[in-house]
DSSP file (Angstrom, degrees, kcal/mol; ACC not computed):
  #  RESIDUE AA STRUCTURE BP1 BP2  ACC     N-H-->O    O-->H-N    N-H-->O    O-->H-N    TCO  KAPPA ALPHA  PHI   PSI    X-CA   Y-CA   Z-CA
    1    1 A X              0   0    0      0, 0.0     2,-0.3     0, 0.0    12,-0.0   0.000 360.0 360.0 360.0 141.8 -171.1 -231.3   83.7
    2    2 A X        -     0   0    0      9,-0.1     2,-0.4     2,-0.0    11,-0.0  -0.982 360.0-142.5-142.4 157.6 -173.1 -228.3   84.3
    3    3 A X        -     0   0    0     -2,-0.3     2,-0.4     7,-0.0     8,-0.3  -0.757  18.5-163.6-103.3 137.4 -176.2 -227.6   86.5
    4    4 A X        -     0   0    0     -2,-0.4     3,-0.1     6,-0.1     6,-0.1  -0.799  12.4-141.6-138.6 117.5 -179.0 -225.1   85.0
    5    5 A X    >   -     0   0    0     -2,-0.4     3,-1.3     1,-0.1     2,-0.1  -0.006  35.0 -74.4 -56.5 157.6 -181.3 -223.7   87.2
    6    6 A X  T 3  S+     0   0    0      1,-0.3    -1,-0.1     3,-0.0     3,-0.1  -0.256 115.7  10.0 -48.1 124.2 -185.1 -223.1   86.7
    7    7 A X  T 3  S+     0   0    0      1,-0.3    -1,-0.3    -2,-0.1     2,-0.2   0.291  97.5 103.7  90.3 -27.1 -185.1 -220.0   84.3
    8    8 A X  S <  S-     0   0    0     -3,-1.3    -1,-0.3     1,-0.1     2,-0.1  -0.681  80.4 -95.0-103.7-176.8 -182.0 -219.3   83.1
    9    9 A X        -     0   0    0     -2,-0.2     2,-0.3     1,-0.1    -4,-0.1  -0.296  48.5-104.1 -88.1 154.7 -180.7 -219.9   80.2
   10   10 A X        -     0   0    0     -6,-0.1     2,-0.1     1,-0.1    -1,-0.1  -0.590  33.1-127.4 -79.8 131.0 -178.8 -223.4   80.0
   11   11 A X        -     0   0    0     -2,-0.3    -9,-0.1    -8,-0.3    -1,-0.1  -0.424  27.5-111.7 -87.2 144.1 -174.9 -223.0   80.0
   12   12 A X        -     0   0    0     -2,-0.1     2,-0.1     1,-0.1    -1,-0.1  -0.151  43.3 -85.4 -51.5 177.9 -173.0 -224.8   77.1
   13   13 A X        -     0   0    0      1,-0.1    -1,-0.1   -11,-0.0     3,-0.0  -0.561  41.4-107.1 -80.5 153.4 -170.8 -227.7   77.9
   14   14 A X        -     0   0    0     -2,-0.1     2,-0.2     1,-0.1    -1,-0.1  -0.458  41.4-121.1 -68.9 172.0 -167.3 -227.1   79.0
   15   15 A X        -     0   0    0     -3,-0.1     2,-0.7     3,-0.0    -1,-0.1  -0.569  31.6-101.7 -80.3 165.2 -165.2 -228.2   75.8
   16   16 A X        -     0   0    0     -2,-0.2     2,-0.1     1,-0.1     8,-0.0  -0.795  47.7-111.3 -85.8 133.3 -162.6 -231.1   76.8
   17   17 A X        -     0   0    0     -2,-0.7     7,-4.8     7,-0.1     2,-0.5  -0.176  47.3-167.5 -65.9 122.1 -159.2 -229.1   77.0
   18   18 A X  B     -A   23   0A   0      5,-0.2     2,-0.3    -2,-0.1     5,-0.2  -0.927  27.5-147.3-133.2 159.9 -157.1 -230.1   74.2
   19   19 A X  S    S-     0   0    0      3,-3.4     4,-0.1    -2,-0.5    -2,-0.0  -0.503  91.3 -26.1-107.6  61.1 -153.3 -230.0   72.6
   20   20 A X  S    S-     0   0    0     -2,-0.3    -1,-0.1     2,-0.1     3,-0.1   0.648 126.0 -53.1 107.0  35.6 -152.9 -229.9   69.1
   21   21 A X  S    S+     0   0    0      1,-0.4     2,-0.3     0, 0.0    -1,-0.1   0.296 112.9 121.1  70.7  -1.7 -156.5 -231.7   68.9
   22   22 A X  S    S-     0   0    0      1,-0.0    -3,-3.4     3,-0.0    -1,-0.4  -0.800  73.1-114.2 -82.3 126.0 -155.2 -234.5   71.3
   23   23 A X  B     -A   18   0A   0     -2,-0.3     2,-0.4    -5,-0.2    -5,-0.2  -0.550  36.8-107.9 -73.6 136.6 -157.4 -234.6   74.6
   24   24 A X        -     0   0    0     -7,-4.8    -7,-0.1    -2,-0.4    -1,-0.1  -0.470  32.8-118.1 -67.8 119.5 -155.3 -233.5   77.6
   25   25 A X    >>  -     0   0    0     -2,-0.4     4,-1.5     1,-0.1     3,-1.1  -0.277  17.8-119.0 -67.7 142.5 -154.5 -236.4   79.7
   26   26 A X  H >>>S+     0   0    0      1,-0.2     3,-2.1     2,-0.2     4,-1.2   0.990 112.1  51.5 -65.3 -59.6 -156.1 -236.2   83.5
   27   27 A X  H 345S+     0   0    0      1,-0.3    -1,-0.2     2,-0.2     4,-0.1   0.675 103.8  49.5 -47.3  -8.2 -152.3 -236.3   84.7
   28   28 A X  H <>5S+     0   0    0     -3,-1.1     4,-1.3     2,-0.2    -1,-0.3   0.781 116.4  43.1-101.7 -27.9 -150.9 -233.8   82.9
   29   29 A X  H X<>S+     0   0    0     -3,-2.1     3,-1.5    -4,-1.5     5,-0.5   0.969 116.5  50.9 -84.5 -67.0 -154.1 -231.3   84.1
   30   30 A X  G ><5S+     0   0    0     -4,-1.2     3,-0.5     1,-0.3    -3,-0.2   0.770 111.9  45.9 -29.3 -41.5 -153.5 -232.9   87.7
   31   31 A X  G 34<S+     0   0    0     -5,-0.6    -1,-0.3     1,-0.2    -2,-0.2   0.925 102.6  61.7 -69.1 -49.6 -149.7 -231.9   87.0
   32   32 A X  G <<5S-     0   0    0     -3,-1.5    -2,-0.2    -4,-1.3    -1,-0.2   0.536 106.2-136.0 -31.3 -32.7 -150.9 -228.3   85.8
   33   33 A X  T < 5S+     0   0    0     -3,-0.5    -3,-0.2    -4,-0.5    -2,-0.1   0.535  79.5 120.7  35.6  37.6 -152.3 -228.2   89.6
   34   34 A X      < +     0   0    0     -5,-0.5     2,-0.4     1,-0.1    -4,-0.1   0.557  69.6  69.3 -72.2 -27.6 -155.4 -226.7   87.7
   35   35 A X        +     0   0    0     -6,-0.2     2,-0.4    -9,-0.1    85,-0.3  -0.910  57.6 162.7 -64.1  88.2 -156.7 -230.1   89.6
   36   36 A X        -     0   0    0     -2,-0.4    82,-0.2    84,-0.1     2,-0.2  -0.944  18.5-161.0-136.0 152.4 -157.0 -230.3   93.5
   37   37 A X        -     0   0    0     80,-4.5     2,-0.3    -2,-0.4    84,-0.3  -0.607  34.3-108.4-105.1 166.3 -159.3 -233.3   95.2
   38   38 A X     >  -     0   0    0     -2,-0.2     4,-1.7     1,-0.2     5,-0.1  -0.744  30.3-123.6 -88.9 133.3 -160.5 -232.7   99.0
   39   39 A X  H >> S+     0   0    0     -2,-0.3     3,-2.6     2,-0.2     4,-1.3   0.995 111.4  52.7 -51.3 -75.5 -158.1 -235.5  101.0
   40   40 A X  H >> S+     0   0    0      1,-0.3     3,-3.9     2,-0.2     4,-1.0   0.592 113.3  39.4  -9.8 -97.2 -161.8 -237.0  102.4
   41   41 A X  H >> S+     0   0    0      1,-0.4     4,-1.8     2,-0.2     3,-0.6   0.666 121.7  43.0 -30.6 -53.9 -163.4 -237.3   99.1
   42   42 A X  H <X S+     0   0    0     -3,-2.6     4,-2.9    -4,-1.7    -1,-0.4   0.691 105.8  57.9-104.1   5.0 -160.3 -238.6   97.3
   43   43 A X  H <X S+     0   0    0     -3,-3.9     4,-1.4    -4,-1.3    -1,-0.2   0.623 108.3  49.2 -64.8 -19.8 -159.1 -240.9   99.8
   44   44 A X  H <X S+     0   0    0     -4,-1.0     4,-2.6    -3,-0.6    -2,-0.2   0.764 113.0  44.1 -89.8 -40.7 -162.3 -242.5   99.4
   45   45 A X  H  X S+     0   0    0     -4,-1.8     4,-3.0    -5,-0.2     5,-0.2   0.953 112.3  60.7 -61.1 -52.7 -162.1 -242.6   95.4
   46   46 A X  H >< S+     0   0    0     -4,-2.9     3,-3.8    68,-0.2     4,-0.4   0.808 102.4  43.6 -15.8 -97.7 -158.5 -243.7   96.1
   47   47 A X  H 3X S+     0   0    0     -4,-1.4     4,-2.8     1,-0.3    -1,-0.2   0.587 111.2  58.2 -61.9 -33.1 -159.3 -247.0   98.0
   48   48 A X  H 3< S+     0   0    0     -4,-2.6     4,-0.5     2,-0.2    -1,-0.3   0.978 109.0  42.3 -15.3 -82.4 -162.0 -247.5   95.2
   49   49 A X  T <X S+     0   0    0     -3,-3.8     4,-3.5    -4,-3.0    -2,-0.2   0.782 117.1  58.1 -43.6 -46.1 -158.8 -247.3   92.2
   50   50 A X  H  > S+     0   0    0     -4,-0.4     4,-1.2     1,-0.3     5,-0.3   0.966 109.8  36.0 -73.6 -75.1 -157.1 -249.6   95.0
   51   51 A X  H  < S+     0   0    0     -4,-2.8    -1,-0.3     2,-0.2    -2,-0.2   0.598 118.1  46.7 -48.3 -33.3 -159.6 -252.2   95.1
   52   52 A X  H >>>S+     0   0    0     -4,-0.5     4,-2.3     1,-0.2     5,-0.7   0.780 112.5  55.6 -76.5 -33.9 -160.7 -252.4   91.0
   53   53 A X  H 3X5S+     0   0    0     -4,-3.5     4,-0.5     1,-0.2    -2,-0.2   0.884 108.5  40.4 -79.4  -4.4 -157.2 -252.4   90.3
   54   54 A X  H 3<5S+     0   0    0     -4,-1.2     4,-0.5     3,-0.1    -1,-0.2   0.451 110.4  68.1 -94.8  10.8 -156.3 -255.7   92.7
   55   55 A X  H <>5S+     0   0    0     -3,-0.7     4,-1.5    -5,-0.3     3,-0.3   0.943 109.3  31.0 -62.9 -62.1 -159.9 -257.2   91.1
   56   56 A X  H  X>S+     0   0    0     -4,-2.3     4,-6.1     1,-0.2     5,-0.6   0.902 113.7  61.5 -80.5 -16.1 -158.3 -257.5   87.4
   57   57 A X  H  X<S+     0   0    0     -5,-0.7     4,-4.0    -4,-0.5    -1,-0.2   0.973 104.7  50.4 -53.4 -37.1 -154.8 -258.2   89.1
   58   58 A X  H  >5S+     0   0    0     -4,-0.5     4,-1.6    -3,-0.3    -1,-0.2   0.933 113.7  49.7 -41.2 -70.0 -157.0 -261.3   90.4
   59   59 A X  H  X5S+     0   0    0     -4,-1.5     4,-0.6     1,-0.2    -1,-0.2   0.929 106.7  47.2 -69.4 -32.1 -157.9 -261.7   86.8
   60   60 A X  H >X5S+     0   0    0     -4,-6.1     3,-2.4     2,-0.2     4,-0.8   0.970 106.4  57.8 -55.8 -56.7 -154.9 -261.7   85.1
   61   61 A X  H ><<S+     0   0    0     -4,-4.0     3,-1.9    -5,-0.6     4,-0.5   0.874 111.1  44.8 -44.4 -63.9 -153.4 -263.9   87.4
   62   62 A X  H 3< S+     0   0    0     -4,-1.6    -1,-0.3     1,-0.3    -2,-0.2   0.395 104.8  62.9   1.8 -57.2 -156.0 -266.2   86.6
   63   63 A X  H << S+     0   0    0     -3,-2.4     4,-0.4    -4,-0.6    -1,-0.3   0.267  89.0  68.1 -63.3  -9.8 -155.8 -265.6   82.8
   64   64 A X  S X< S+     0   0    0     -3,-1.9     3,-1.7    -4,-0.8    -2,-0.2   0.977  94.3  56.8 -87.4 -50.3 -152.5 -266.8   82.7
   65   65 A X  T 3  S+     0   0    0     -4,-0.5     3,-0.4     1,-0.2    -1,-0.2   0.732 103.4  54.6 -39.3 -29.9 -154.2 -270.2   83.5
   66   66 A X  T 3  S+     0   0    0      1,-0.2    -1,-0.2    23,-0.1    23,-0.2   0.676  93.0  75.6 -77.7  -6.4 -156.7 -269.8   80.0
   67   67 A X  S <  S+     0   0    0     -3,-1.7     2,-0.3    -4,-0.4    -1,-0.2   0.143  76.0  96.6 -92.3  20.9 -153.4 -269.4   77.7
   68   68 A X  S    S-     0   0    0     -3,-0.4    -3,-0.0    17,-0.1     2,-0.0  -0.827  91.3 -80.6-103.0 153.6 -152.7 -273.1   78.0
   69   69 A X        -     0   0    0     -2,-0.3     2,-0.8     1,-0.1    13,-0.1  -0.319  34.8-134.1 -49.8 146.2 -153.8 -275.6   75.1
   70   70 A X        -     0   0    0      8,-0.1     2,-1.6     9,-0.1     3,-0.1  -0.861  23.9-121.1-115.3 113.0 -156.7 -276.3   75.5
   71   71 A X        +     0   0    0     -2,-0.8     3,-0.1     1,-0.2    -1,-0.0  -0.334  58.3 136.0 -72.0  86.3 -156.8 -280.7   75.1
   72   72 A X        -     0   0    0     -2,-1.6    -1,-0.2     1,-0.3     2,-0.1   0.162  69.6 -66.0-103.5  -2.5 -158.9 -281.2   72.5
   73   73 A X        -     0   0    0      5,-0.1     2,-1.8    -3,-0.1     6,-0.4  -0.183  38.9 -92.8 120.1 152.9 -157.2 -283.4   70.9
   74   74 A X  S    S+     0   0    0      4,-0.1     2,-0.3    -3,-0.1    -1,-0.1  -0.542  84.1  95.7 -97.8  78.6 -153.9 -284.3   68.9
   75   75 A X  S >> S-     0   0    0     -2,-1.8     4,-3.2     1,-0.1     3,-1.9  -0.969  89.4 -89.3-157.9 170.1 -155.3 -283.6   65.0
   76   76 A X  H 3> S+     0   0    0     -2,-0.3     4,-2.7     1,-0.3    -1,-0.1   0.788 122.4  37.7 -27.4 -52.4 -155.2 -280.6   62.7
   77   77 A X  H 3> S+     0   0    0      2,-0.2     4,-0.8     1,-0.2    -1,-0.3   0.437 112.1  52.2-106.7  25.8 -158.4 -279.1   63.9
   78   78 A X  H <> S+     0   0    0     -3,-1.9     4,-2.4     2,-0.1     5,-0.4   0.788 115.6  43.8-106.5 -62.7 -158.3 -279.7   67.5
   79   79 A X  H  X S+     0   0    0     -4,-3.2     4,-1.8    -6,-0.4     3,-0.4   0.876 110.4  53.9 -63.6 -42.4 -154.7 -278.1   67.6
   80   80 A X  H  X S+     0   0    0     -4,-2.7     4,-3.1     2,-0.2     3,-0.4   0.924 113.2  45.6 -25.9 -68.5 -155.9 -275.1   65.2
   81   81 A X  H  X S+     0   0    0     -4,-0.8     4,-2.3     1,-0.3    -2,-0.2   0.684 105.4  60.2 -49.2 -28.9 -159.0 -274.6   68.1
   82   82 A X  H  X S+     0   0    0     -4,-2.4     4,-1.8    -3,-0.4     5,-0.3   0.929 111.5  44.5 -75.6 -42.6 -156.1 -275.0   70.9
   83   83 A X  H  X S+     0   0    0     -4,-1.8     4,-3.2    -3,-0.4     3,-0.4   0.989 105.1  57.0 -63.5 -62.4 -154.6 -271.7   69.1
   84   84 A X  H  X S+     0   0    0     -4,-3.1     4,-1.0     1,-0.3     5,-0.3   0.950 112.7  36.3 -66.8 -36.7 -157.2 -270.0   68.8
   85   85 A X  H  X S+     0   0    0     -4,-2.3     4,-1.6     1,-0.2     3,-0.4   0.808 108.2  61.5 -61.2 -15.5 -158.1 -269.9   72.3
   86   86 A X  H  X S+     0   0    0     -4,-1.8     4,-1.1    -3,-0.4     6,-0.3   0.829 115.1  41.5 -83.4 -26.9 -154.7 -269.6   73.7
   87   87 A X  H  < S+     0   0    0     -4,-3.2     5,-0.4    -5,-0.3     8,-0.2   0.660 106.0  55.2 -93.6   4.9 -154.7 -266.3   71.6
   88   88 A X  H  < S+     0   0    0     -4,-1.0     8,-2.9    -3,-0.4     9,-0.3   0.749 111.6  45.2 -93.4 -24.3 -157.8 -265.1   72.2
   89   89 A X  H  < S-     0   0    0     -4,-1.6     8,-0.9    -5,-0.3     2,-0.2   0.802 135.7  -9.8 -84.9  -2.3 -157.0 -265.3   76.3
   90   90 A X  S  < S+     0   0    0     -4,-1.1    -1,-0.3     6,-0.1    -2,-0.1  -0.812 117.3  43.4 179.1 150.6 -153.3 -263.7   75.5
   91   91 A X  S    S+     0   0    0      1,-0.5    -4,-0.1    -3,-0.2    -3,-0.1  -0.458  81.9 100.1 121.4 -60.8 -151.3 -262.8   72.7
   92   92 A X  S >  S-     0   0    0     -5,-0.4     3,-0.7    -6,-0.3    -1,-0.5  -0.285  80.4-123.6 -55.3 155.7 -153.7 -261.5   70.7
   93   93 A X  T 3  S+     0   0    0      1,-0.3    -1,-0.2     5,-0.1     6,-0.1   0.619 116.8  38.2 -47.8 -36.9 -153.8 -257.5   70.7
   94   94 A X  T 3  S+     0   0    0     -7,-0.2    -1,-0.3     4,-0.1    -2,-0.1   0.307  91.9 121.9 -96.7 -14.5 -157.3 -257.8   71.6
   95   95 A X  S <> S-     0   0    0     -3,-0.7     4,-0.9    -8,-0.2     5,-0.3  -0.035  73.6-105.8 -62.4 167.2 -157.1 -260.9   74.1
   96   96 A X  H  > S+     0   0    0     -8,-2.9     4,-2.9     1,-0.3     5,-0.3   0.914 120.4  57.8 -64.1 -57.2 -158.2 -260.5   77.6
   97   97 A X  H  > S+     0   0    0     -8,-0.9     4,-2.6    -9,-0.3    -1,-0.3   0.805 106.5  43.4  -9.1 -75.0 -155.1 -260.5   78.7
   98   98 A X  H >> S+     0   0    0     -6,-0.3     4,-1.6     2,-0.2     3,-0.8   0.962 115.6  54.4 -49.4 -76.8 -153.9 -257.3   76.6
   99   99 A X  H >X S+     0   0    0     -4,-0.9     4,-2.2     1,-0.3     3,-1.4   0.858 107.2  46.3 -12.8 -90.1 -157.2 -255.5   77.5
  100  100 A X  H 3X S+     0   0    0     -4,-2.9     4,-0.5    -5,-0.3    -1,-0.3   0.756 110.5  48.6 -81.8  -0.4 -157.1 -255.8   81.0
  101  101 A X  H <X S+     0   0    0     -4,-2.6     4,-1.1    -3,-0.8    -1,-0.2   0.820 107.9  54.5 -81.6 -13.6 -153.5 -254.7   81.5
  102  102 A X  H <X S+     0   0    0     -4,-1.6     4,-2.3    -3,-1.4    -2,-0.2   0.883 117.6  41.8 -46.5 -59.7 -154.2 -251.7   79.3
  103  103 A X  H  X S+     0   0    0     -4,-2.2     4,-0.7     1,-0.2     5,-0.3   0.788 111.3  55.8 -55.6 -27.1 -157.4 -251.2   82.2
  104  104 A X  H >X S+     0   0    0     -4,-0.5     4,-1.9    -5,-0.4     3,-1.2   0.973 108.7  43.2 -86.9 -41.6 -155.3 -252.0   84.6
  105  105 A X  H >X S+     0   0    0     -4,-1.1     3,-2.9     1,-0.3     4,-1.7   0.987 109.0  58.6 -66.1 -75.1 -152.8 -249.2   83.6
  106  106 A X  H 3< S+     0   0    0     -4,-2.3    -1,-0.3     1,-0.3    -2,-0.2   0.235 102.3  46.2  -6.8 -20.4 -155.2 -247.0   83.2
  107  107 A X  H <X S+     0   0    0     -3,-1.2     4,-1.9    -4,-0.7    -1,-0.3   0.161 117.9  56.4-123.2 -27.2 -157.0 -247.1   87.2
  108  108 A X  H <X S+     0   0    0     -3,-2.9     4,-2.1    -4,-1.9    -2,-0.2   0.945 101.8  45.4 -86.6 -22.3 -153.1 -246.8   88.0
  109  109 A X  H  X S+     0   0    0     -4,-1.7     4,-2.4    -5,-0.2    -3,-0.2   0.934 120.3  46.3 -74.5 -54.8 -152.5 -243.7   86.1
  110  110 A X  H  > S+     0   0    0     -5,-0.4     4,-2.2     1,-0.2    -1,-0.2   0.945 113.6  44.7 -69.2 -40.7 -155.9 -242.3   87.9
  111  111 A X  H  X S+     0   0    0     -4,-1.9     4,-0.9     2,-0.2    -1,-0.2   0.903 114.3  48.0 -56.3 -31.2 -155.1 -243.4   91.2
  112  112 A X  H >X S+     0   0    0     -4,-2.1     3,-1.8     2,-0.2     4,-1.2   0.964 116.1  47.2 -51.2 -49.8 -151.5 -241.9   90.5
  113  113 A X  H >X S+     0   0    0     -4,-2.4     4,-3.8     1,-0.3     3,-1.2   0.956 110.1  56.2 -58.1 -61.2 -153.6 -238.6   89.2
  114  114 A X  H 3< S+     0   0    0     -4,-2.2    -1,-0.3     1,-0.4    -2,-0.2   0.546 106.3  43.9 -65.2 -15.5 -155.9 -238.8   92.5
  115  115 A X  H << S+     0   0    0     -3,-1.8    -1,-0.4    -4,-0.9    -2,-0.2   0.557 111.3  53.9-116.9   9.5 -153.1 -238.6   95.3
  116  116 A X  H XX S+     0   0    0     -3,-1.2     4,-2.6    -4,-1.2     3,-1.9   0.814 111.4  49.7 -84.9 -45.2 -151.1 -235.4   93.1
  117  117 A X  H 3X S+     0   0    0     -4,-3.8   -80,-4.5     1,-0.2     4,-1.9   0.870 115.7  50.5 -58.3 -26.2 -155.1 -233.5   93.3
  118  118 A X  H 34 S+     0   0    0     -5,-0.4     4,-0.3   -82,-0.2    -1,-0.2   0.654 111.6  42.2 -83.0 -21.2 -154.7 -234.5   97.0
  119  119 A X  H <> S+     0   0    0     -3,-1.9     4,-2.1    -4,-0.2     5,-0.3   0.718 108.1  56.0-106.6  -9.7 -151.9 -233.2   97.3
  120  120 A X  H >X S+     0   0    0     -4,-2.6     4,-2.1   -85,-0.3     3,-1.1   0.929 105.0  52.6 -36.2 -59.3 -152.5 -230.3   95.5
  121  121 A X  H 3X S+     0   0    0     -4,-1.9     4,-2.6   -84,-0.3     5,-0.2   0.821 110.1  53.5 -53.2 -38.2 -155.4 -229.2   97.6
  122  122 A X  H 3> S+     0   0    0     -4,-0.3     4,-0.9     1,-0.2    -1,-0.3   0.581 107.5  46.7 -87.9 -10.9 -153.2 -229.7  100.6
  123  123 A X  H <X S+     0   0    0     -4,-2.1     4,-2.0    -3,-1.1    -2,-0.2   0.711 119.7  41.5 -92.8 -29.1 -150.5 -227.6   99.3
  124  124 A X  H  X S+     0   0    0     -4,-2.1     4,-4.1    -5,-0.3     5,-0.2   0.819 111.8  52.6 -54.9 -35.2 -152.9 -225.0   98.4
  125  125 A X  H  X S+     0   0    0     -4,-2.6     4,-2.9     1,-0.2    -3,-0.2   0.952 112.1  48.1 -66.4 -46.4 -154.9 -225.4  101.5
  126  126 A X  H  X S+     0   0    0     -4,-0.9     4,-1.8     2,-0.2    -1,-0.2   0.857 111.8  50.1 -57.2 -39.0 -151.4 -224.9  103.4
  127  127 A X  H  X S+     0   0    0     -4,-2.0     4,-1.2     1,-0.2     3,-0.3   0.975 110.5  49.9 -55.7 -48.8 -150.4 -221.6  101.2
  128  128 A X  H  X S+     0   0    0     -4,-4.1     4,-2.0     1,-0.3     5,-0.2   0.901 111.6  50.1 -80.2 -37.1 -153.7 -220.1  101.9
  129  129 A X  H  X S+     0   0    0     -4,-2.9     4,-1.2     2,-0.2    -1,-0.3   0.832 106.7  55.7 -49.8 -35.8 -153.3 -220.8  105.7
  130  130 A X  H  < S+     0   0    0     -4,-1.8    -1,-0.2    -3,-0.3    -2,-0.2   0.818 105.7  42.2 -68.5 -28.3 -150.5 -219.5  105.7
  131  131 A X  H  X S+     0   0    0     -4,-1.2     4,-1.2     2,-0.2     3,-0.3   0.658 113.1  64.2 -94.4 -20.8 -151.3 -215.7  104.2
  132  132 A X  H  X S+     0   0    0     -4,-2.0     4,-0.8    -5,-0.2    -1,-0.2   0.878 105.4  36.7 -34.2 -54.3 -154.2 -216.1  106.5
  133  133 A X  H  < S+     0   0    0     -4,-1.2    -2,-0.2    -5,-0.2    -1,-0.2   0.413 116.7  50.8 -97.0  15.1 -151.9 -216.2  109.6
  134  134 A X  H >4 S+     0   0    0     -3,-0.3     3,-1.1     4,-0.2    -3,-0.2   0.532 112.7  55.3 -91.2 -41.6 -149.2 -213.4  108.1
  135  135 A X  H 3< S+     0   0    0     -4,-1.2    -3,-0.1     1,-0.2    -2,-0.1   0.853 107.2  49.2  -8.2 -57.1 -152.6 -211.3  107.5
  136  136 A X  T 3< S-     0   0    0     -4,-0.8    -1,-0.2    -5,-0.1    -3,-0.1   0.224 109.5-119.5-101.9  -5.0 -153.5 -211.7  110.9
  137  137 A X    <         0   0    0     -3,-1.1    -3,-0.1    -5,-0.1    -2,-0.1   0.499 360.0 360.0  87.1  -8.6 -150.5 -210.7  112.6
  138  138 A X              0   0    0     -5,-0.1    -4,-0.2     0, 0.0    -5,-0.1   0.388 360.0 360.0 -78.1 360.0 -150.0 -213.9  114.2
C-alpha cells in the first residue's frame, strides 16, 4: 500500500517479493527479521488470530456432528443423498471440514508469524538501546 500526496507523482506499487516466481511466505519474511510488529499493535492483532482461530475450532467441532448419515431413509436414493452430504461436510477435498482446517492453519501460521515480528522489534528495540547507552558513556 502506498500513500500519494497532493502533487506528486503517484509511487508504483511495491511488487510482492518472490522466489523462483513463488510468493514469499509471511513467515519466512518474518524469519528474514525484514519484519518487526510494535508489541502494542501486535498483541492486539494477536488476541484477534486468538479468537478467529477458537471461532472455526468451535466449528469444526461442530462439523464433526454434519458427517453423520443423514436418515433419510433406507433405499438406493436416500442412502446416495446420506453420502453426499456426509462428504460434502468432510471427506471431500472441498468439504467444510477440509476448508476450515486449511483456514484454521493458516491464522495459526499468522499468529505464529505475529509474535516472531514482536519479537523482532524487541530484539531490535533492545540492540538499539543498547549502542545508545555504550554511546553515552553510561
Amino acid at each position: 500500500m502506498y500513500i500519494a500526496e497532493p502533487g506528486d507523482e503517484v509511487a508504483p506499487p511495491q511488487e510482492v517479493p518472490t522466489v523462483n516466481g513463488q510468493v514469499v511466505a509471511l513467515q519466512e519474511t518474518v524469519n528474514s527479521g525484514r519484519v518487526s510488529l510494535d508489541p502494542a499493535t501486535g498483541e492486539e492483532l494477536r488476541k484477534m488470530l486468538l479468537e478467529q482461530i477458537d471461532q472455526v475450532d468451535s466449528w469444526l467441532e461442530r462439523a464433526g456432528r454434519l458427517a453423520r448419515p443423514a436418515p433419510i431413509g433406507a433405499n438406493p436414493v436416500g442412502d446416495k443423498l446420506a453420502q453426499k452430504f456426509e462428504s460434502r461436510a468432510e471427506g471431500d477435498p472441498r468439504s467444510f471440514v477440509a476448508v476450515m482446517t486449511a483456514y484454521r492453519e493458516v491464522l495459526q501460521q499468522t499468529h505464529d508469524s505475529v509474535q516472531s515480528a514482536i519479537r523482532n522489534f524487541t530484539t531490535v528495540d533492545e540492540e538499539h538501546r543498547s549502542e545508545l547507552t555504550r554511546l553515552s558513556g553510561n
